[in-house]
N, C-alpha and C positions, 0 to 999 in steps of 0.2 A: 504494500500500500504506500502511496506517495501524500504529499501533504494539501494535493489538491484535491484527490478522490478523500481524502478526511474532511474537507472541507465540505465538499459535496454531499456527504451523507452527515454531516452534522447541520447542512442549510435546506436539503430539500425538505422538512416536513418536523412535527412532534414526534420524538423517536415514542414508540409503545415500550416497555419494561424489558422484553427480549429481546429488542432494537438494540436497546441502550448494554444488555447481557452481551450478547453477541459481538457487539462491537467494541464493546470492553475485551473481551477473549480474543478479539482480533488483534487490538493495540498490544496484547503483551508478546507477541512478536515482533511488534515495530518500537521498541523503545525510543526512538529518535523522532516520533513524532509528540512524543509528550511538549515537549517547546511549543509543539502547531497547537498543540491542544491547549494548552495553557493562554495562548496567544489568542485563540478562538474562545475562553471562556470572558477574557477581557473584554473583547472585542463585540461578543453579544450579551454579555450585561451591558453595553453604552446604548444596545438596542430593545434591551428590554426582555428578551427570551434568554433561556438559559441548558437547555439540551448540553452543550457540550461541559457543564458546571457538573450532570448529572454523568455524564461519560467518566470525566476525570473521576469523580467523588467513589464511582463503582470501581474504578481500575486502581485506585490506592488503596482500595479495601481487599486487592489480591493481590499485590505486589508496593507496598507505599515506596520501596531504596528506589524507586521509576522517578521519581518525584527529584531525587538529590542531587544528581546534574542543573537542574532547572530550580534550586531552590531561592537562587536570589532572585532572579526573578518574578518567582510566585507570590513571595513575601513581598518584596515591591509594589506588586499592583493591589495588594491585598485594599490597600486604605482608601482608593477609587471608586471600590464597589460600591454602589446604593441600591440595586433590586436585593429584598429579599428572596426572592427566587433562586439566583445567585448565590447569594453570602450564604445561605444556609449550608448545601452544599461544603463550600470552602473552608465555613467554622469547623465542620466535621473532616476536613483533611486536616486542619491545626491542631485539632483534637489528638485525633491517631498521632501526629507529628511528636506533639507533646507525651503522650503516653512513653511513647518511645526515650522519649529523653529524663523523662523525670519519675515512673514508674518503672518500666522497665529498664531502667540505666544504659542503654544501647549507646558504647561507645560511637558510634559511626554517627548516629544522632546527634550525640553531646556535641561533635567534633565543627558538626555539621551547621547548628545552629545557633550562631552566634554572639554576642550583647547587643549589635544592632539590630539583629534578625528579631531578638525578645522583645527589646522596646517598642519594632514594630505592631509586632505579634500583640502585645500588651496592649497599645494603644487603641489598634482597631478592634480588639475581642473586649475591652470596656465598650469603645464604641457601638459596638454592637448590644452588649447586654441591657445598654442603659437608653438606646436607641428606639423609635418605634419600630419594633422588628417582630415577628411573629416567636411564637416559643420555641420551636424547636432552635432555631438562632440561638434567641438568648440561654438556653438550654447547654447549649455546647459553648454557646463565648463565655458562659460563669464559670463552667469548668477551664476552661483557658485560662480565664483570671486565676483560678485560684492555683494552678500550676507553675504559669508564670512570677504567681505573688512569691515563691520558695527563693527566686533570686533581687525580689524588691520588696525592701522590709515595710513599704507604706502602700504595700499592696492586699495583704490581709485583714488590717483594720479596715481601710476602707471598703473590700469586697463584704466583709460584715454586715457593715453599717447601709451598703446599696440591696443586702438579701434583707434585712429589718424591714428595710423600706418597703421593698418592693413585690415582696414573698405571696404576700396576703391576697392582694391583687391580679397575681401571675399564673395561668393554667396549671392546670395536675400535674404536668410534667415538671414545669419549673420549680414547684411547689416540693414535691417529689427529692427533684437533685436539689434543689436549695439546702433541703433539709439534710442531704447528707453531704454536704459542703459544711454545711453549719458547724454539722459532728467533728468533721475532720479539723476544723478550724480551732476547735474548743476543745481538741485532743491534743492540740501542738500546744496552743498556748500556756497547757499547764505546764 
C-alpha cells in the first residue's frame, strides 16, 4: 500500500467497524505509512471528520512501538485538535503511551518520551478534561493528568481539587475513574 491509496480509503466514505479492523490489519504491514496516517488524522480534524483518528487509535491498540518513529510529531499536533470526534481517539493513544511509561516502566517509552513531550502531553490532557469535551475525553485526559502529575508536583493537588469540582456533575464513566483516581491520589499522599 502507498500513501495515496491510504489516502483514498480513509477519504472515500465512513469507514463501518470492519472497514476500520481491516485496514488497521493492513497498516501493520506498512509501518511507514503511520506518518501519512498521522498526517491525515490532523488534517481531517481541520475538516471536521475523523475516520483516520479511528484507524490510528485501533492500530496502537495492536502494535503502539508503530507510533515511536513519528512521536514528535504526534505530540506536536496534539494541542490543535478541537473536534471531539478527534481528540477522543488521540487521549486514548496518550493513555496507552502513558501506561507504558509510568505503569509498566517500558524503558523504550521512558526513553522515548521526553520533558517536553510531558508538558505537552500535560497541557492539552488538562485541556481536555476541563474543556467542553464529551466523557469519554475527559475520561482518558484525567487519567493523563494524573500520570503525568508523578513528574509535576503541582499537578496532583490541582487534579484533586478539578475531580471535587467536577465529579458530581460528570457521566458514570467519569464518575466511575474519578473515583479511582481519587483513591490513588489519597494513597500516595499519605
Amino acid at each position: 500500500m502507498q500513501a495515496e491509496e491510504l489516502h483514498s480509503k480513509l477519504s472515500k466514505k465512513r469507514l463501518s467497524k470492519s472497514e476500520v479492523n481491516d485496514l488497521t490489519n493492513e497498516l501493520l504491514n506498512y509501518p511507514e505509512l503511520v506518518l501519512p496516517l498521522i498526517q491525515h488524522v490532523f488534517q481531517e480534524e481541520k475538516e471536521g471528520v475523523f475516520m483516520a483518528s479511528w484507524v490510528l487509535d485501533h492500530l496502537l491498540r495492536k502494535d503502539l512501538s508503530l507510533l515511536l518513529p513519528c512521536i514528535d510529531f504526534f505530540i506536536a499536533g496534539l494541542p490543535e485538535m478541537q473536534s471531539d470526534s478527534s481528540i477522543r481517539p488521540m487521549a486514548h493513544c496518550c493513555e496507552m503511551i502513558l501506561v507504558k511509561v509510568y505503569e509498566k516502566k517500558d524503558s523504550v517509552y521512558q526513553k522515548a518520551i521526553s520533558k517536553g513531550h510531558k508538558d505537552v502531553l500535560l497541557s492539552t490532557n488538562f485541556d481536555w478534561l476541563i474543556g467542553p469535551y464529551r466523557a469519554a475525553t475527559k475520561v482518558f485526559a484525567m487519567t493523563n493528568v494524573y500520570y503525568l502529575g508523578k513528574d509535576f508536583d503541582w499537578v496532583h493537588p490541582e487534579l484533586t481539587s478539578v475531580l471535587q469540582e467536577t465529579l458530581s456533575e460528570g457521566s458514570t464513566a467519569q464518575q466511575n475513574r474519578g473515583s479511582i483516581i481519587q483513591k490513588r491520589l489519597a494513597e500516595e499522599s499519605r
